[in-house]
N, C-alpha and C positions, 0 to 999 in steps of 0.2 A: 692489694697482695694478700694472700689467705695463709693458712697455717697448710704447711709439708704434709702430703701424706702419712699416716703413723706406720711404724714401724715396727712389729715386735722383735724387741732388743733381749740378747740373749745375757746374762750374769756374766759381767766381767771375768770371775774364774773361771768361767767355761771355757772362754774366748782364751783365756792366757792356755787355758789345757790344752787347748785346741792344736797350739805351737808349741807343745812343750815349758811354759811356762811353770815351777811349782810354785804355790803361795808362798814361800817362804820368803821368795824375789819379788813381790807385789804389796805396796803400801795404797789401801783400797779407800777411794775418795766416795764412796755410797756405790750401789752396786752395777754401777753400767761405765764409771770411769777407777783407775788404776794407775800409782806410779810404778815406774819400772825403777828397782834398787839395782846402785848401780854393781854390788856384788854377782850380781848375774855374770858381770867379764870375766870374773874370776873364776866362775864355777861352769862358763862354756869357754869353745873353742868356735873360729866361723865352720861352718860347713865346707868340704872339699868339692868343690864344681860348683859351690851359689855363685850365679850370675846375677849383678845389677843391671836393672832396665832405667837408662837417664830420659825422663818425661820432659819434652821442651815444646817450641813453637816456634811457626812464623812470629813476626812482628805483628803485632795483636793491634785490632782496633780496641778503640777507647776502653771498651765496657769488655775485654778479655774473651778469651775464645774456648776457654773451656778444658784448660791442662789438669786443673784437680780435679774433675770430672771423670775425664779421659784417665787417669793415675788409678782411682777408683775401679772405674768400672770397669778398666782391664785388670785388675789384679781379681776380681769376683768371674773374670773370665778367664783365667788361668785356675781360679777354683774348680768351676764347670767340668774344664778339661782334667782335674784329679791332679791337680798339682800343688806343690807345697809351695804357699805365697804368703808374702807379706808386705804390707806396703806403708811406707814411710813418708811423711808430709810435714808440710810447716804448720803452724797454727796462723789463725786468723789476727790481725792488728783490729783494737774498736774503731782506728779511724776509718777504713775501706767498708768494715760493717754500717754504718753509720754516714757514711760518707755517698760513694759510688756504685760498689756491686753489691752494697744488702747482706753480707755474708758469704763466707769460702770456703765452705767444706763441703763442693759440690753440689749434684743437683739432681730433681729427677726421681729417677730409681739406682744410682749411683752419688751415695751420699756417707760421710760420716755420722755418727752417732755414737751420742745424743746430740744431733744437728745445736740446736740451742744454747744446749750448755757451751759446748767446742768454742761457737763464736761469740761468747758472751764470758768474761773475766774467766777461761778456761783451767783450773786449779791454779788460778793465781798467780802462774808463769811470768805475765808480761807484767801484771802490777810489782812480783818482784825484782824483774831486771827492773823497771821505774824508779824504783826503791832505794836501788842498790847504786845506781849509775846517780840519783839525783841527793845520797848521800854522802858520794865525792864531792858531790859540787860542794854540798854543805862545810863540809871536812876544808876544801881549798878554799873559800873563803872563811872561815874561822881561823886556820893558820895565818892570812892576810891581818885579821882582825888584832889578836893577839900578838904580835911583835912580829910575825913573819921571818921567822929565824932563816927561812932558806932565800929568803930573797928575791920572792916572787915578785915579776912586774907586772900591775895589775891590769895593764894595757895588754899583758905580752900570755893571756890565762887561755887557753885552747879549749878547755874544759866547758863544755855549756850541760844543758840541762836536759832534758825532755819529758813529754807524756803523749800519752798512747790515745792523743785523737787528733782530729786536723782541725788543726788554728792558726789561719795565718797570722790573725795579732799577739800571737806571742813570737814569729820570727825574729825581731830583734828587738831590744829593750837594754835599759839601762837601770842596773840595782844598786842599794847601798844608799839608795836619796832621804834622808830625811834626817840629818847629823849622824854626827861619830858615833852615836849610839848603833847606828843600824850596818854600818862595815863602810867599805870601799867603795867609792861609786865606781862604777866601770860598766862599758858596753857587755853585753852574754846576747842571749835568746834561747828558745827551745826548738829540740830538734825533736822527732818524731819516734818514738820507742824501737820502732823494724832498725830505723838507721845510729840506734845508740853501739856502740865499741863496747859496751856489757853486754849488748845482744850476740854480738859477732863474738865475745872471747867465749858466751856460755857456748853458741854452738859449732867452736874450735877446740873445746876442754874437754878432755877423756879421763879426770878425775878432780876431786876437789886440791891437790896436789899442785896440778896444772893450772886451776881455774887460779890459783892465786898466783902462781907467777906471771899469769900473763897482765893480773890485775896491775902486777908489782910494777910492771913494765909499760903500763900508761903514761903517758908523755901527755901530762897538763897542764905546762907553759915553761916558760921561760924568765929570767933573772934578768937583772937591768943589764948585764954585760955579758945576755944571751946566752948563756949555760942553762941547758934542757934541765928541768926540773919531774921528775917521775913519781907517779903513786907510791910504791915503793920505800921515798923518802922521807912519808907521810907515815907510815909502817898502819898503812891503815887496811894491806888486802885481807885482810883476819877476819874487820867486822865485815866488810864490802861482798864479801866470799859470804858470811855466814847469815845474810840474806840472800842468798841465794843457794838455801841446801834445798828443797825439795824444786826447787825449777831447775835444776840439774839433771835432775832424774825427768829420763823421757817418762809420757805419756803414754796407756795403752787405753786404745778404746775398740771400735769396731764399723764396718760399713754397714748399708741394708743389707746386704745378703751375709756376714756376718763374718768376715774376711777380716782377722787380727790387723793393726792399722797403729803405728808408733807414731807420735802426733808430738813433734818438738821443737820450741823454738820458730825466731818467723823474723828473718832480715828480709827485706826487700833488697830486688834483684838491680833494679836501678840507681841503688844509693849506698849497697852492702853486698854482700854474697849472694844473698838470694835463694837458699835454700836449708832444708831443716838439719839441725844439728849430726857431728859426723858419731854420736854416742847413739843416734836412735838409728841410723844406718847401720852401724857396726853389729848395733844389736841385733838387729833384723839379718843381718846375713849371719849369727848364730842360729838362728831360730829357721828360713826357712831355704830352700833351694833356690828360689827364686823372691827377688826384692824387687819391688818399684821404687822409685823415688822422682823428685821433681824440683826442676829450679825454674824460678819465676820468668816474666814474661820471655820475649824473644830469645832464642839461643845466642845471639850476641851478648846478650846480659848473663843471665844466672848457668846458663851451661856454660859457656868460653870459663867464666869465674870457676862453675866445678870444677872441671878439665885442670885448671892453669892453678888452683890457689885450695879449694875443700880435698880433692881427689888425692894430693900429694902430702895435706897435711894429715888427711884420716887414713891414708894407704887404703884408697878405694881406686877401683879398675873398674868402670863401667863399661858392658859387653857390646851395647847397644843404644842409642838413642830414639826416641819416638817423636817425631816433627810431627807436633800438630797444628793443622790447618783449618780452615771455613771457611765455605761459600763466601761468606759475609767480609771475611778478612781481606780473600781474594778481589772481590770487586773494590773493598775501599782503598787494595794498593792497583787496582786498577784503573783509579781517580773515578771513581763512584760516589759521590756526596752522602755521606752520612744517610741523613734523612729519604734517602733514597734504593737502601740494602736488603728491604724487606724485598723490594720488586723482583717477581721471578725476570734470569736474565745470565744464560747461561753462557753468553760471549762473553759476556763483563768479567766471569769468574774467571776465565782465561786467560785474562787483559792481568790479570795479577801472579801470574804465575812465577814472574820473574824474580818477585821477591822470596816468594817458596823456594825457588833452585839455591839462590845464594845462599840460604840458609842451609840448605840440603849440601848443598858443594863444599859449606863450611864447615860441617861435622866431618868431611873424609879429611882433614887435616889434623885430626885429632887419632886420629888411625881406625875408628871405630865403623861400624856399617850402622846404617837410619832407614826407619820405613817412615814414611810419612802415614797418617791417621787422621783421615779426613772426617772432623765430628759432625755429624749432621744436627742440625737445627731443625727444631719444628716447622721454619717456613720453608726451607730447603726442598725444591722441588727435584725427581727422579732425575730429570733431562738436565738439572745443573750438577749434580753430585758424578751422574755418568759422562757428562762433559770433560768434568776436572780430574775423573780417574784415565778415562784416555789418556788424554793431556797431557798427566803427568807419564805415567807410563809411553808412551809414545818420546818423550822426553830421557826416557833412562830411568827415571826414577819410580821407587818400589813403592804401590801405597796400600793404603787397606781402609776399607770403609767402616766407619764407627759410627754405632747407635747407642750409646751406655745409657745418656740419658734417661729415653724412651722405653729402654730394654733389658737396663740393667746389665750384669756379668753375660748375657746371651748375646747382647747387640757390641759385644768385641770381642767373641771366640775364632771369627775372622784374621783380626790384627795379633789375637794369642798366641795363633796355631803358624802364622810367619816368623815371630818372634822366637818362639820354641822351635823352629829348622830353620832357622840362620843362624842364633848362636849355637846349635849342637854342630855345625859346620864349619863355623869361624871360628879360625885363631889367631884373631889381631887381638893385640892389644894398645891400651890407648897411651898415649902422650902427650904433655904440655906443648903448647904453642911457643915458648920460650924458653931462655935459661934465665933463673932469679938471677944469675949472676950477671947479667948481660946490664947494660949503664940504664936509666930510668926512661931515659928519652929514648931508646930501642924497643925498652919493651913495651913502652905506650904506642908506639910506631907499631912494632909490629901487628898488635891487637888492631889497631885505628883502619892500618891499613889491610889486613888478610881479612879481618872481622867482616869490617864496619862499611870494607870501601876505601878510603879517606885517600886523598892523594899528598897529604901532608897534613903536619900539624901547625898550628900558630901557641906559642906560648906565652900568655900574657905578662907583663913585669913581674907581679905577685907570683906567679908557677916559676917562674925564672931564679926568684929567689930563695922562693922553698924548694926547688931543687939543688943548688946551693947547699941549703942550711941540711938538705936530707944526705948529702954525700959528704958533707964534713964532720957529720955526726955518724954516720956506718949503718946508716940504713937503707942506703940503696940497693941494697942484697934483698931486701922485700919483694914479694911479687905485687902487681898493678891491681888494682879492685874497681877500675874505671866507672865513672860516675856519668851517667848519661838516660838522657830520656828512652822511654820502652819504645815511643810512638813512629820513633823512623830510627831506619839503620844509623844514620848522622846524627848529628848533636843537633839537629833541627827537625824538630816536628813537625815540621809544615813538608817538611821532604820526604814523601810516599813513594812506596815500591822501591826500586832501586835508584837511589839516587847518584848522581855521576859526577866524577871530579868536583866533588868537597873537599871543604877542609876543616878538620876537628879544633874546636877553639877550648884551650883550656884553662881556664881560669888561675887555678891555683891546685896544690897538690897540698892534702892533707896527710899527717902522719897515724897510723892508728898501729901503732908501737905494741900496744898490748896483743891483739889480734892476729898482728904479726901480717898489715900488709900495708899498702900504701893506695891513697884516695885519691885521682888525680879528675876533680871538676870542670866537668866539661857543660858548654851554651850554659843556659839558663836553669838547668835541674839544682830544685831544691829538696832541701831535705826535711821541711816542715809542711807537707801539702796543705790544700785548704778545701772547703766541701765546697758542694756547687749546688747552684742557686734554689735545686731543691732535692736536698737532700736523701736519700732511703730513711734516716731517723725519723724523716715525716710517716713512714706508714708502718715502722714497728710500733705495735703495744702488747698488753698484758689484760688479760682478762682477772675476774672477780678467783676463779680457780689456779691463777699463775700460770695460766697458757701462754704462752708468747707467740705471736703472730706477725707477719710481714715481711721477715729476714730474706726472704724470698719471694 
């Protein structure tokens, strides 16, 4: 794998001028990245008529299909067309860098920049949620240590750990071993930075005000006669918060073509929200008429989560959604074996279409209209790509052929110029798939089943009793943040395309109190992944001049 094409990258205060930004709202990290201060809210209003475009996908094979791509490189085609855009994204986790895809800030000639810096310790964001979240733990075990005035049982401690790469030998562990000098022994492990409740409260907080009451309101165990014990009680959200003053503040950097881009924050959509902070969104529909944005893999995941849980907490209305699709995705929920995707085979791509519709039928419940955006791949032959647009169109559904890749902001002036006449002619607007106030077991049902499929649910003892303990304590008014693999609609991965009369198995339900929603674990998804057997960190390096190469 070689180094990216270069890019001449324009001075970050160009880029902030570009939207309206003055320096006086920009704390400059050298000259091609910028934080955004979060007094800018104060000193703008949103625009009147900025539309949000929600960037999602079919049920994505292994190695992803191409949404931050696509988020990209339509927003550099809405430039083309002479339009005010901006587009908002998550930041990259080391573990997926390093891990599986090599990097996530796109690709091609639709890419963020400074590609290298972005996915590599990107102003330090994710080392300070690290920081800040693996501070508590420190903090709750020191109170154990010291007399433990509040009574914590160290069996009963909810609070674990994390860092920001994938190791599955730190899943579970037992600390405190080596006499009373060193604390408590007790079970913990670590979870993985995307899925830490300091990730989800930063990109839930719309000022440092908020960032600590939500801190205050973490729920990190429990007392021997099960009385909920809270951060809060610890009066520790002060310093926990003050690690985390400049990762609060979004991000501003830029694409290749040179398209202003708020870069913040980064839960994964299988284990969290899924999508980047509602302070770099908010910002962005100050700044432009039109905003992208994007939640991670399948729309069962990180869109249902926008719609149901980011949407109502950031008072965001998304105009439109964008399903993106691929050849490649289509044949593998076609039952096309992996190892076998590259092959041109334009029946097979049709043999998947089932799972695209669901997808597609599952955004009109949300009230909103969807083009699909079919991204073509390098190996993607003419005869498969015009197969699948028939198809779908023959079908009822609207798609548009994408080349951002290849093409840059040119190769989705196509999917632009849909997107800008349908929402100048819609007036839906969108709605929650539920009411928070509906009982825990409804709204998991409802998701499991309009989402996912599911024809019921099974509750395992453990989900049974944290349901229980979540409705005697007054937090069943939370909305659902379901915990589920990207890889099939179901809780089972081996289950491609559309799978039929399942049933969603859920382990246990977690509380994340702070954040202000509720985890309910479902099959086998963990929240500490692990690399595989041969990693992308084998073909990144760094030359004699600090080039860095591979990431792609």
């Amino acid at each position: 794998m070689g180094k990216a094409k270069t890019v001449r990258l324009k001075p970050i205060l160009e880029i902030a001028e570009s939207i309206g930004i003055a320096p006086e709202y920009l704390e400059l990290y050298g000259d091609y990245k910028a934080k955004i201060k979060l007094s800018l809210l104060s000193g703008t209003k949103r625009r009147p008529g900025s539309r949000l475009i929600l960037v999602s996908a079919m049920t994505p094979t292994p190695a992803g299909e191409g949404k931050t791509t696509v988020s990209i490189g339509l927003s550099q085609a809405f430039a083309k067309l002479g339009k005010s855009i901006a587009v908002a994204l998550r930041e990259p986790s080391l573990g997926p860098v390093f891990g599986v895809k090599g990097g996530a800030t796109g690709g091609g000639a639709s890419r963020l920049e400074p590609m290298e810096d972005i996915n590599l310790h990107f102003n330090n964001d994710f080392h300070a949620i690290e920081s800040a979240h693996n501070l508590l733990s420190a903090l709750v075990d020191n109170h154990v240590f010291h007399g433990n005035e509040l009574g914590l049982d160290a069996r009963k401690i909810m609070w674990r750990r994390v860092i920001d790469m994938n190791d599955r030998t730190l899943r579970d562990m037992v600390i405190g071993l080596g006499g009373a000098g060193n604390g408590v022994p007790r079970e913990t492990g670590f979870d993985i930075v995307p899925s830490s409740e300091i990730m989800a409260i930063l990109c839930l907080s719309r000022s440092y005000t908020e960032l600590k009451q939500k801190i205050r309101n973490i729920l990190i165990g429990f007392t021997h006669d099960n009385k909920p014990v809270t951060a809060g009680e610890l009066k520790v959200e002060g310093s926990v918060a003050a690690l985390l003053k400049y990762a609060l503040m979004p991000n501003l950097v830029q694409t290749t073509e040179h398209v202003p881009a708020i870069v913040h924050g980064g839960p994964f959509a299988n284990i969290a929200q899924g999508t980047n902070s509602i302070l770099a969104t908010d910002m962005a529909l100050r700044l432009a008429d039109y905003v992208i944005t994007e939640a991670g893999f399948g729309f069962d995941l990180g869109a249902e989560k926008f719609f149901d849980i980011v949407a109502p907490y950031g008072e965001l209305a998304p105009g439109i959604v964008v399903l993106v699709a691929t050849v490649r995705a289509l044949k593998y929920h076609g039952g096309i074996e992996r190892d076998r995707l590259a092959a041109p085979d334009h029946r097979a791509a049709i043999m998947g279409l089932a799972n695209l519709r669901k997808h597609y039928e599952n955004i009109a419940k949300f009230g909103v209209p969807c083009v699909i955006a079919l991204n073509r791949f390098a190996g993607d032959t003419d005869e498969e790509i015009e197969s699948v647009v028939l198809a779908a169109e023959d079908e009822g559904m609207n798609i548009a052929r994408v080349d951002v890749h290849a093409r840059g902001g040119e190769g989705g002036v196509e999917l632009a110029e849909k997107l800008i006449r349908i929402l100048a002619e819609s007036k839906s607007r969108p709605a929650p798939l539920y009411d928070w106030n509906w009982p825990v077991e409804d709204k998991i049902f409802k998701v499991a089943s309009e989402i996912y499929g599911a024809v019921s649910i099974d509750y395992q003892p453990l989900a049974k009793r944290n349901i229980e303990t979540i409705k005697k304590l007054g937090y069943d008014k939370l909305p659902v943040c379901i915990a589920k693999t990207q890889q099939s609609l179901s809780d089972n991965p081996s289950l491609l395309g559309l799978p039929k009369d399942f049933i969603v198995t859920v382990r246990e339900v977690k509380i994340a109190s702070g954040a202000g929603f509720l985890i309910p674990i479902t099959g086998e998804i963990l929240r500490m992944p692990g690399l595989p057997k041969i990693p992308a960190a084998n073909n990144i390096d760094i030359d004699e001049e600090g080039t860095i190469t591979g990431i792609f």
